[in-house]
N, C-alpha and C positions, 0 to 999 in steps of 0.2 A: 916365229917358228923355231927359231935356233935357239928359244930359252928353252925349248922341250929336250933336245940332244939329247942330256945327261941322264933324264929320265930314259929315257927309250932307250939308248948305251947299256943303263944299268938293267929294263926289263928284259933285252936281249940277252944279255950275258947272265945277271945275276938272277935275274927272276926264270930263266931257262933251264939255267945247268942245272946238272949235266944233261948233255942232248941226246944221249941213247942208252936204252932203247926208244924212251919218251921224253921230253922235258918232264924234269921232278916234279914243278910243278903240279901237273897235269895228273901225273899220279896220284900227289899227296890230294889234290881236291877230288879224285873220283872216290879214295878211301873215305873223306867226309862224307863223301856226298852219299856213299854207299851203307853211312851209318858208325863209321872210325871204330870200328870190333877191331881189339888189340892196339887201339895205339894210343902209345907213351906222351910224357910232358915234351921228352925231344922230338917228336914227331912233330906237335903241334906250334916250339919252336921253329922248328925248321920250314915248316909252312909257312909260317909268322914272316921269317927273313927270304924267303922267296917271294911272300907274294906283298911285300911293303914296296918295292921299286914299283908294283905296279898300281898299288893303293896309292903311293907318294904320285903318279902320273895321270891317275885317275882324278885326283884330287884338284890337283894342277887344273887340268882342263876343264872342270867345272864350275872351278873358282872363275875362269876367264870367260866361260860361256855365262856365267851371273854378269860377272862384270859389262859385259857385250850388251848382257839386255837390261839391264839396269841402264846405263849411258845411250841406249835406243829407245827405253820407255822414259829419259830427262826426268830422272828421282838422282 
């Protein structure tokens, strides 16, 4: 559990900021989500470095849920 820390640190803080009015996040994916009328290559940068702390932690934990049932189904 303590190899996840760093990720979760970084989704907290980096994948957050700034925290008002919304985390950025949250923003930047409702404008995808909404169809991204008006926005730039920094935009989709900046999405990019926000939402990698939470793709790098997503990943993480997939990889070890594979692992888990792979070593439970003995392959």
């Amino acid at each position: 559990m303590t190899r996840y820390l760093p990720f979760v640190l970084a989704c907290l803080t980096l994948g957050l900021a700034p925290f008002s009015p919304e985390p950025h996040i949250l923003g930047k994916l409702r404008w995808v989500l909404g169809g991204a009328a008006g926005m730039g290559a920094l935009d989709f940068f900046d999405l990019a470095l926000h939402g990698l702390p939470w793709i790098l932690l997503l990943a993480m934990i997939g990889y070890d849920v594979l692992r888990a049932l792979r070593r439970r189904r003995g392959a």
